[in-house]
N, C-alpha and C positions, 0 to 999 in steps of 0.2 A: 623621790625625795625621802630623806630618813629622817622620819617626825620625834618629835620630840618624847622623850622615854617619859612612863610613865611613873618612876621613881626619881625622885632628883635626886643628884651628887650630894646635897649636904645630908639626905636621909642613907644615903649609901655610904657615905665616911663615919657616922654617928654610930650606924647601928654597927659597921667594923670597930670602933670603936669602946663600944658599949658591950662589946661583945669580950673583953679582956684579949683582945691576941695576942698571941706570943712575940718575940722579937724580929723572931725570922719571918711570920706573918704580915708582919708590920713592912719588915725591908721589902717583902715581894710584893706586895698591895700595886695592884694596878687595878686603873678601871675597867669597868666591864665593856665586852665588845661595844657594843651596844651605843654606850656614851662616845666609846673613841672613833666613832663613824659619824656620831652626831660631831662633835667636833669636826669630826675633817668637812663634813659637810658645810658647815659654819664658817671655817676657814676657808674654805673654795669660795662659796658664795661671799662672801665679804672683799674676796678680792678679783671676783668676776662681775660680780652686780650691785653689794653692797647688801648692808642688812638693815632688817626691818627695827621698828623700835625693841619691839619684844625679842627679836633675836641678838642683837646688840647687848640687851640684858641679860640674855641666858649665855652669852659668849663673854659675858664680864668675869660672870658669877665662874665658869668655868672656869677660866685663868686663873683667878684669886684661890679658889679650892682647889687647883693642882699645884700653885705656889704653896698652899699650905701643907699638902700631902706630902710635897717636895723638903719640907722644913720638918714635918713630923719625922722621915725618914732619916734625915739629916741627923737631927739630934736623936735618934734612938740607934743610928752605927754608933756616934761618939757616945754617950751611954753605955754602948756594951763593949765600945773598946777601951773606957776606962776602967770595967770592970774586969779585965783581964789582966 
């Protein structure tokens, strides 16, 4: 079983965040192994067995922070392609 990491995804988007990166940083950002194993795991079990309260939580919070990475990225192409 791949337990849950010890950093969460909103301290791992924040401190990328906090950290100024550049544009091309920004477009490449993906999560770390780590989370996207926990995820698959999450996904497997949810559609093998179903999830528990707590994991139901951390597979929410999951979704909604890659919809949002998904949007950061979004708007930082169109950003740099309107400054071209």
């Amino acid at each position: 079983m791949v337990g849950a990491p010890e950093l969460n995804i909103k301290d791992m988007v924040t401190v990328l965040l906090a950290s100024g990166p550049s544009v091309d940083d920004l477009i490449a950002y993906c999560l770390p192994e780590t989370l996207q194993e926990r995820t698959q795991y999450l996904l497997d079990k949810m559609r093998d067995e179903g999830l528990t309260a707590p994991e139901q939580q951390e597979m929410d919070e999951l979704v909604q922070l890659d919809h949002l990475i998904a949007l950061v990225k979004s708007k930082t192409r169109l950003a740099w392609l309107e400054r071209m």
